[in-house]
Structure formats: C-alpha cells, structure tokens
C-alpha positions in Angstrom: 0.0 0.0 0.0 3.1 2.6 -0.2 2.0 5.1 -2.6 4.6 5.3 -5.3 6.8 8.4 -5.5 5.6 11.1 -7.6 2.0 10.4 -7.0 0.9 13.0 -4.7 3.7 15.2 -4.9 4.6 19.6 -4.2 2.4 21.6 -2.5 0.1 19.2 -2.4 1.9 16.4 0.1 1.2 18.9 3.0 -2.6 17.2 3.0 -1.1 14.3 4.0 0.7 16.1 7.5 -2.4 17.1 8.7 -4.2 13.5 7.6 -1.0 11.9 9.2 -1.8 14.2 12.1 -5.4 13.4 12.4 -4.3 9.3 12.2 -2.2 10.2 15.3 -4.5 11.4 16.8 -6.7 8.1 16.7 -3.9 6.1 17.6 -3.1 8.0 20.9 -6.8 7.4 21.6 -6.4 3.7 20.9 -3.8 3.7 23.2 -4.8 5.5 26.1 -8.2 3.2 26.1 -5.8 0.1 26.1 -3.7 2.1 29.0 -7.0 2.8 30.8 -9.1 -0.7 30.3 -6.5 -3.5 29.0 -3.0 -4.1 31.0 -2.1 -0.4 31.7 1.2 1.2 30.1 3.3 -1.6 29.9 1.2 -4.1 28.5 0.5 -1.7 25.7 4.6 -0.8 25.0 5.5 -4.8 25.1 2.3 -5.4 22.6 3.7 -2.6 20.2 7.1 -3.6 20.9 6.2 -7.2 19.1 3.7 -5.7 17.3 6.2 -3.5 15.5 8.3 -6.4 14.8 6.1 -7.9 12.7 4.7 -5.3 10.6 8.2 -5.0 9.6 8.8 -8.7 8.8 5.5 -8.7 6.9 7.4 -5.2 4.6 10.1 -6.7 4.1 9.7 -10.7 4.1 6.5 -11.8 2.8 5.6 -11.4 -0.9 5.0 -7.9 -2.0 4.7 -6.1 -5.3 4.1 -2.9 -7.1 0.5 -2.7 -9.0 -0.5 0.6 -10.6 -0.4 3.5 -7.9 0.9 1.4 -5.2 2.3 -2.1 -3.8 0.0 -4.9 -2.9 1.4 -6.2 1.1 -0.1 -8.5 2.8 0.0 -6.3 6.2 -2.8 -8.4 8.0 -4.1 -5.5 9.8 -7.1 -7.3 11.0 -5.3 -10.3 12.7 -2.9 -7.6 14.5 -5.9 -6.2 15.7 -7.7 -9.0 17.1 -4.2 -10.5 18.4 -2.9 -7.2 20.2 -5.7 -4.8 20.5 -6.3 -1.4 18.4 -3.8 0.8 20.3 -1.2 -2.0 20.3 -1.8 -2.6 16.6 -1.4 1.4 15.8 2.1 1.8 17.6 3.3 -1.4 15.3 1.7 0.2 11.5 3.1 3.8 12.8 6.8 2.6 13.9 6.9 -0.8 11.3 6.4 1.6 8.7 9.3 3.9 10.2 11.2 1.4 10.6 11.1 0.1 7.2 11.2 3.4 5.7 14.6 4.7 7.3 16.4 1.5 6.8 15.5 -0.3 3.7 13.2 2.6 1.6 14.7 5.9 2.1 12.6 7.2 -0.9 9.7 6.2 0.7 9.6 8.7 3.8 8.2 12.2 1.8 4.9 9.6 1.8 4.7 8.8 5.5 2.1 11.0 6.3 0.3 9.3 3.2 0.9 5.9 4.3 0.2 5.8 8.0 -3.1 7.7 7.6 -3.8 4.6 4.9 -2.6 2.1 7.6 -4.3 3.9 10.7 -7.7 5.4 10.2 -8.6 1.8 8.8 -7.6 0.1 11.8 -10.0 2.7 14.0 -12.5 1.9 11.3 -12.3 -2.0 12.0 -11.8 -1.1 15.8 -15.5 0.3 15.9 -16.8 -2.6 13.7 -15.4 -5.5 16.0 -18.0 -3.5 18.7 -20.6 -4.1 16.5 -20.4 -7.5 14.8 -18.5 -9.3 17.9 -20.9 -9.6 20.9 -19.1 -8.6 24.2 -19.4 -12.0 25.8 -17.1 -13.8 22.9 -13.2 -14.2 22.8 -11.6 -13.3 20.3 -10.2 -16.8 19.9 -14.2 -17.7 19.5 -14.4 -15.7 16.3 -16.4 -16.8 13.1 -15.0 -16.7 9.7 -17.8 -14.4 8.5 -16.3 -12.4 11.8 -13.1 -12.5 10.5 -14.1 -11.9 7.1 -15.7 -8.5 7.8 -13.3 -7.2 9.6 -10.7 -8.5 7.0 -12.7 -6.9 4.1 -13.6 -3.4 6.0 -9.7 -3.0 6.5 -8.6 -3.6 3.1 -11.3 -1.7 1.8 -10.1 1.2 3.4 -6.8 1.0 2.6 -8.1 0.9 -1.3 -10.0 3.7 -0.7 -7.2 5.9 0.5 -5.0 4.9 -1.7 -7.7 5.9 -4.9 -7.9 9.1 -2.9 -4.4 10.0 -2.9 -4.0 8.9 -6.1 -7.0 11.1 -8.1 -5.7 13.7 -5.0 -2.6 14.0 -6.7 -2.7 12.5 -10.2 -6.2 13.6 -11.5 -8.6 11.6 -13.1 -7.0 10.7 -16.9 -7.7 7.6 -18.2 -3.9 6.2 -17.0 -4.5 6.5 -13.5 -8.4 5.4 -13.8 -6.6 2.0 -14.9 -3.7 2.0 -12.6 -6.1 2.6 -9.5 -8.5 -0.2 -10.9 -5.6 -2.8 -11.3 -4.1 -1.7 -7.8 -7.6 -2.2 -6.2 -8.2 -5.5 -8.0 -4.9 -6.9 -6.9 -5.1 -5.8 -3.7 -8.6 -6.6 -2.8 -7.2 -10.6 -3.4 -5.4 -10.2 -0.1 -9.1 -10.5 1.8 -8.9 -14.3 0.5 -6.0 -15.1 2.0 -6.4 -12.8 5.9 -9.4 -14.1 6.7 -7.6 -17.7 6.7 -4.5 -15.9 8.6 -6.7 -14.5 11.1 -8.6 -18.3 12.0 -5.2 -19.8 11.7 -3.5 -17.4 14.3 -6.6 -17.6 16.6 -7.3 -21.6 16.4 -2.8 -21.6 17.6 -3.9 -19.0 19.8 -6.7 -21.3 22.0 -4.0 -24.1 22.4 -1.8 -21.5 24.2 -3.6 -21.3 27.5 -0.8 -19.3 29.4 -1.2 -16.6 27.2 -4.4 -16.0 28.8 -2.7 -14.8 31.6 -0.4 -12.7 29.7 0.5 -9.1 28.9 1.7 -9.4 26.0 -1.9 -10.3 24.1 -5.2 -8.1 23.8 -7.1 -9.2 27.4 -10.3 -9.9 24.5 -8.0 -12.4 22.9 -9.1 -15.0 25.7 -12.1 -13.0 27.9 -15.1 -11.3 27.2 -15.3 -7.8 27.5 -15.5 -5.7 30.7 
C-alpha cells in the first residue's frame, strides 16, 4: 500500500501532515483506552514492541509487489488487531512503517504522512466494527469466519479507498491513472482471500496456548469477554 513516488507530490503532500496528524491522533486514543481498560502502560509498549516487529517482517519478508499507484502487502491489519488490540496494533503500523522506511526505503519517507493515515484510520474503522459485529461476551479466539471476514474486508477496503484518494488527490482523473487505481484495487482486494484464513489460523494456535491467557503481551479480549 506505499503510494509510489511522484504520486501526490509539491504543494500538495502537506494534506497528507495534517491527515498523518489526524491518524495520530486516533492512535493515541487507541492507546490510552488500552492504558485505561486493557494491562495499563506496559502491556501496551510490550504489545507494540512485538507488534512493531512484525509489521516489519511482513514489509520486508512476505511477498509484496508494485500494481499501478501502489504495492499490494499483505499487512494483516485485521489479525494484528484482534491479536494485540487497536492501540497495540497502531504503535506497530506507525513505527513498522518507520522502521522500514529509514532503513530499507529511504525514498519512501516524503509519503509517510500518506501511508500511515492509509494504515491507521482503517484500523480505528475495523476497531468500531469489531463492537458491532462481535458480541461482548465472545473471545476473540471464539471468532467466526464471517467475523473475520468483515473485519478483514472493512480494513482492506479502506486501505483501497485511500490509496484511490491520494491517487485522483494528486494524479487527477486521466484515463492512466483510472486504470492504474483499478488494477491496484483489483490486486489488492485478493489479499481478503488469503487474511481471513491468517486471522482463524493465528486464533485456532492461539486457543491451544492457555498461558497466554494470563499474559500481557496479548489483547485481554484475545481469551475474555469484555469488561
């Protein structure tokens, strides 16, 4: 989902510090309701901690490629949710992305402010959702694959969306960039096949560890209803 150089680019990139801003601002709110209901300050810093970890393995290690406006990654946004909780989940998209940025994709930093706002306002988009389609009283681990599926398909949706608004944003509407959002959407919309599965997979190994349960360093709705 990087947005490729050149896309949004001048006067226009300062949108993106005051979207980046706004994204921020949902995170620290993420946060501070995992500090307040969910483990306190340290759980939340060991979750990002790991958390950041593997949003960078999944930049640089699994499969990625560029299609049209962007690159199709298979970020898994949804199962980091579920796994670490929203505020958790935020630190690791903000830093991974950092992270991968400063040391493998120098050229890639003039987008930050366009790529976390695509990672981040998503993942308070599927944050909500999980209230709505998830009834208080289930696990996590107890998750359905429609569950899964709609949280999976809400996340990559959105980062589709903003990545066809940055790239009319800054590239108009011609006919080439129609076709290069189209083909980027298309290819990246395949990833809901394949999350869905990761998210059931990760959750089905996460029921056989009980003494994670009892751990800080998973989302307390991982194993417990909510409060």
């Amino acid at each position: 989902m990087h947005i490729e150089p050149g896309v949004v680019d001048g006067a226009k990139i300062v949108l993106s510090y005051g979207t980046a801003a706004a994204a921020f601002g949902l995170a620290a709110k993420m946060a501070g309701n995992t500090i307040r209901n969910d483990g306190g300050f340290i759980a939340l810093i060991t979750r990002g901690v790991v958390a950041t970890a593997l949003v960078f393995c999944f930049f640089e290690v699994f499969p990625h490629y560029p299609v049209g406006v962007s690159e199709v990654h298979f970020i898994l946004g949804s199962t980091l949710y579920l796994i670490f909780g929203a505020g958790a989940a935020a630190i690791g998209l903000a830093a991974g992305l950092l992270l991968q940025g400063l040391l493998f994709a120098p050229f890639d930093l003039p987008q930050y402010g366009i790529n976390v706002t695509t990672l981040l306002v998503p993942l308070w988009g599927i944050s909500l959702l999980a209230k709505r389609i998830i009834p208080a009283r289930t696990p996590y681990v107890e998750v359905k694959y429609w569950q899964a599926l709609s949280l999976s398909t809400a996340y990559q949706g959105g980062i589709v969306a903003w990545v066809a608004f940055w790239a009319f944003y800054g590239s108009g509407f011609g006919a080439a960039n129609l076709a290069a959002v189209g083909s980027f959407g298309v290819a990246y919309m395949t990833v809901i096949i394949i999350e869905p599965l990761a998210d059931l997979a990760v959750l089905a190994m996460a029921k056989t560890l009980a003494p994670l349960s009892r751990s800080r360093v998973v989302y307390n709705r991982l194993y417990h209803a909510a409060a």
